[in-house]
C-alpha positions, -999 to 999 in steps of 0.1 A, spaced: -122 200 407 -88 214 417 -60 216 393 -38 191 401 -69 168 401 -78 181 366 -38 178 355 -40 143 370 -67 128 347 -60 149 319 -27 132 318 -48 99 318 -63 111 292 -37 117 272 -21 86 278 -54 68 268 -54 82 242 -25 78 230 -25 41 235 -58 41 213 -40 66 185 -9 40 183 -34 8 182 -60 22 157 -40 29 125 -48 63 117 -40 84 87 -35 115 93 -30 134 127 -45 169 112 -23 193 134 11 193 149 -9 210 178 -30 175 183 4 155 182 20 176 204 -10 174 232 -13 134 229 23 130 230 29 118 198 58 135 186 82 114 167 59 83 170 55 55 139 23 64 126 6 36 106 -16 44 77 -49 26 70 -52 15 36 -69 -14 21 -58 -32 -13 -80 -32 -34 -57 -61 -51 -46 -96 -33 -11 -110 -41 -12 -132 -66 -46 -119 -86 -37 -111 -125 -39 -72 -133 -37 -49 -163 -28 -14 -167 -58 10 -179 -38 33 -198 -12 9 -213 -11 -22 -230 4 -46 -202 -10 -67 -175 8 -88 -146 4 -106 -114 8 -90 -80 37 -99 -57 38 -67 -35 22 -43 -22 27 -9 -7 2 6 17 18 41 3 40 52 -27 77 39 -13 97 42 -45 126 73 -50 114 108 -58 139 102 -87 114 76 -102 80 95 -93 93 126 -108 104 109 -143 63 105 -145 47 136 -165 30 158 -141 -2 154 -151 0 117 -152 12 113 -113 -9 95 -94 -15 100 -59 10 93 -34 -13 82 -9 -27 52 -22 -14 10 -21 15 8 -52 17 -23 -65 41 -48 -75 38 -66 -105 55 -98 -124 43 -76 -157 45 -91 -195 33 -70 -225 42 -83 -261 75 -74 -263 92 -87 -227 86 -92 -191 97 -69 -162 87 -60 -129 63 -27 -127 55 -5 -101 19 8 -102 -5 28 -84 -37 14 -74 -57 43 -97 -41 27 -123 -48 -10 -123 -77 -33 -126 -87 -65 -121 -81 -91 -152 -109 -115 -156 -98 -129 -195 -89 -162 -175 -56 -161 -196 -22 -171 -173 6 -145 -171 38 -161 -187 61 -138 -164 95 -164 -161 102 -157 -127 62 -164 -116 69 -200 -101 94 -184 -76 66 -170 -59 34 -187 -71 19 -221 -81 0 -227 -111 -27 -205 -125 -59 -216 -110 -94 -202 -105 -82 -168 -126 -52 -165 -98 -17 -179 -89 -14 -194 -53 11 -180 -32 41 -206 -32 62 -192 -6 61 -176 28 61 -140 26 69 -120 59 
């Protein structure tokens, strides 16, 4: 095969390649070697991540004494270093993991939390969250859940 042959498909290749890079949502491209030679320098990378919790499903803390219902989520941690460093080292979680968003009560008040996924699970006591701002998103607690009430983008 002569070179410009060779140069000519492994240019197809590449671009192949990289069309199949962009449309499978990869996590990590493991050298800036590889994203060089597919061409991906300064592309949008998306990250594959499943939640493990559904908008709208009730939620508690494991390590502290508050549960809520989910109105976001992030595929990644996407809050300020600021508020991931006021957490004690050895109690940071992860930042590559879905953060959630939570309508959260505990006996005291109601507020919105933002919490890793390592740190939740699922709440199957059948009680309803009494979060005040919950029918701005949801409708009535049904089935253990809240039905989404609006259209989220």
């Amino acid at each position: 095969m002569e070179k410009a042959e060779r140069e000519s498909k492994d240019c197809d290749c590449k671009r192949s390649l990289h069309s199949l890079f962009l449309e499978l949502h990869v996590k990590v491209v493991d050298t800036a070697e590889s994203a060089d030679y597919l061409g991906l320098q300064g592309a949008v990378v998306m990250f594959k991540t499943r939640a493990k919790y559904a908008l709208g499903q009730v939620v508690r803390h494991r390590k502290h004494p508050f549960r809520g219902v989910v109105f976001d989520v992030d595929a990644m941690f996407s809050n300020t270093d600021e508020w991931y460093e006021a957490i004690p080292e050895d109690s940071r979680p992860k930042k590559d993991q879905p953060f959630y968003h939570l309508l959260a009560e505990n006996d005291q008040s109601y507020y919105v939390a933002y919490v890793s996924e390592q740190n939740l699970v699922a709440d199957y006591s059948g009680e309803p969250v009494e979060h005040p701002d919950l029918p701005e998103f949801f409708g009535d607690f049904d089935d253990g859940q809240y039905p989404l009430h609006v259209q989220m983008n």
